[in-house]
C-alpha positions as semicolon CSV with decimal commas, in nm:
position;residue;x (nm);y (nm);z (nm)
1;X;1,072;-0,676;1,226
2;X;1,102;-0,264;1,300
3;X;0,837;-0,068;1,236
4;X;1,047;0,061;0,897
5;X;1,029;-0,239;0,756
6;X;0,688;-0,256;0,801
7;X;0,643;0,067;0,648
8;X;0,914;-0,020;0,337
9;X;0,643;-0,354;0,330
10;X;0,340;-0,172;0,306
11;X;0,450;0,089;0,033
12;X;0,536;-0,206;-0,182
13;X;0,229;-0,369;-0,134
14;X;0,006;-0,058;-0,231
15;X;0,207;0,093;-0,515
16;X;0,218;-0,268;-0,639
17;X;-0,118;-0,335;-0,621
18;X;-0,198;-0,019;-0,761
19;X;-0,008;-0,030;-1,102
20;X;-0,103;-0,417;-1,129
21;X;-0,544;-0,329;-1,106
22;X;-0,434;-0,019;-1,323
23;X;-0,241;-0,276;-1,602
24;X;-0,606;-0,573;-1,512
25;X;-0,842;-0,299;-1,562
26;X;-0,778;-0,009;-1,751
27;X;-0,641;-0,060;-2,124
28;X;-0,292;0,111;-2,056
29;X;-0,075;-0,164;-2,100
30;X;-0,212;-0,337;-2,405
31;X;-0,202;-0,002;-2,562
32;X;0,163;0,036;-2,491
33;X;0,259;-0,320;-2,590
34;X;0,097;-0,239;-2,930
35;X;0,276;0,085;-2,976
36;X;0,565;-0,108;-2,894
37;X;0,488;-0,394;-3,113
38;X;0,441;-0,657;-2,855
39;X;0,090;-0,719;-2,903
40;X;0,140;-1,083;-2,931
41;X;0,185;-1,053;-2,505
42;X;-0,135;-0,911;-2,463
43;X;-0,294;-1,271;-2,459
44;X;-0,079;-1,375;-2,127
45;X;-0,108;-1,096;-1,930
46;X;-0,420;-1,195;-1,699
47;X;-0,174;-1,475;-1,682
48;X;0,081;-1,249;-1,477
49;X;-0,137;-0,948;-1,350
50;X;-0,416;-1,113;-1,127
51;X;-0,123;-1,331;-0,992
52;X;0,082;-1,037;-0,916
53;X;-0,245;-0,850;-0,820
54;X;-0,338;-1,102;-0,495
55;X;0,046;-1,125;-0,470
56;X;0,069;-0,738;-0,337
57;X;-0,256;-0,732;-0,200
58;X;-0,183;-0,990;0,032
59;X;0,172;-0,865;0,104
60;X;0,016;-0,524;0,190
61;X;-0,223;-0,729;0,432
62;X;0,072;-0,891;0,563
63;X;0,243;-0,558;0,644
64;X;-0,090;-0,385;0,861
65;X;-0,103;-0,727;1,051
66;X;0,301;-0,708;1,119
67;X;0,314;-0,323;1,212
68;X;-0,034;-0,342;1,466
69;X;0,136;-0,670;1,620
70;X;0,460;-0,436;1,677
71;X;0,238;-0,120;1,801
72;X;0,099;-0,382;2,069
73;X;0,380;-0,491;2,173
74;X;0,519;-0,202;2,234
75;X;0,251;-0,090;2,471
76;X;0,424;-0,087;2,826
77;X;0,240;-0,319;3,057
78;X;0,094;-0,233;3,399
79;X;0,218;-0,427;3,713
C-alpha cells in the first residue's frame, strides 16, 4: 500500500464520517427529505447513518494505522 493510498483512505474516512455525524446529529437531512417529500425515510435513517458512521470511522482508523506502519518501514536501519 503507497503512502497515496493511504492518504486517498484517510480523506474518505474523514469527509465520510463527517457528513454521516452531520446527517445522525444535526436535523439537515430530515429537513431536506421533507422538502423533498420523502419524509416517510426519515424513520430508517439511524438504520443507515450510525452503520455508515462506525463504517468511516473505522476505515479512517484503518488508514493512520496503514500510513505509520509504512513511515516505519521506511526508516533505514542501522548495521
Amino acid at each position: 500500500m503507497t503512502e497515496q493510498t493511504c492518504n486517498r483512505l484517510m480523506k474518505t474516512g474523514m469527509i465520510g464520517a463527517i457528513l454521516a455525524a452531520i446527517c445522525c446529529f444535526t436535523p439537515v437531512l430530515v429537513v431536506f427529505l421533507g422538502l423533498v417529500g420523502l419524509s416517510t425515510v426519515v424513520g430508517y435513517l439511524d438504520y443507515v447513518l450510525i452503520p455508515a458512521l462506525g463504517v468511516f470511522v473505522i476505515l479512517a482508523v484503518y488508514a493512520v494505522i496503514k500510513k505509520r506502519q509504512l513511515a516505519y518501514s521506511n526508516i533505514p536501519k542501522e548495521v
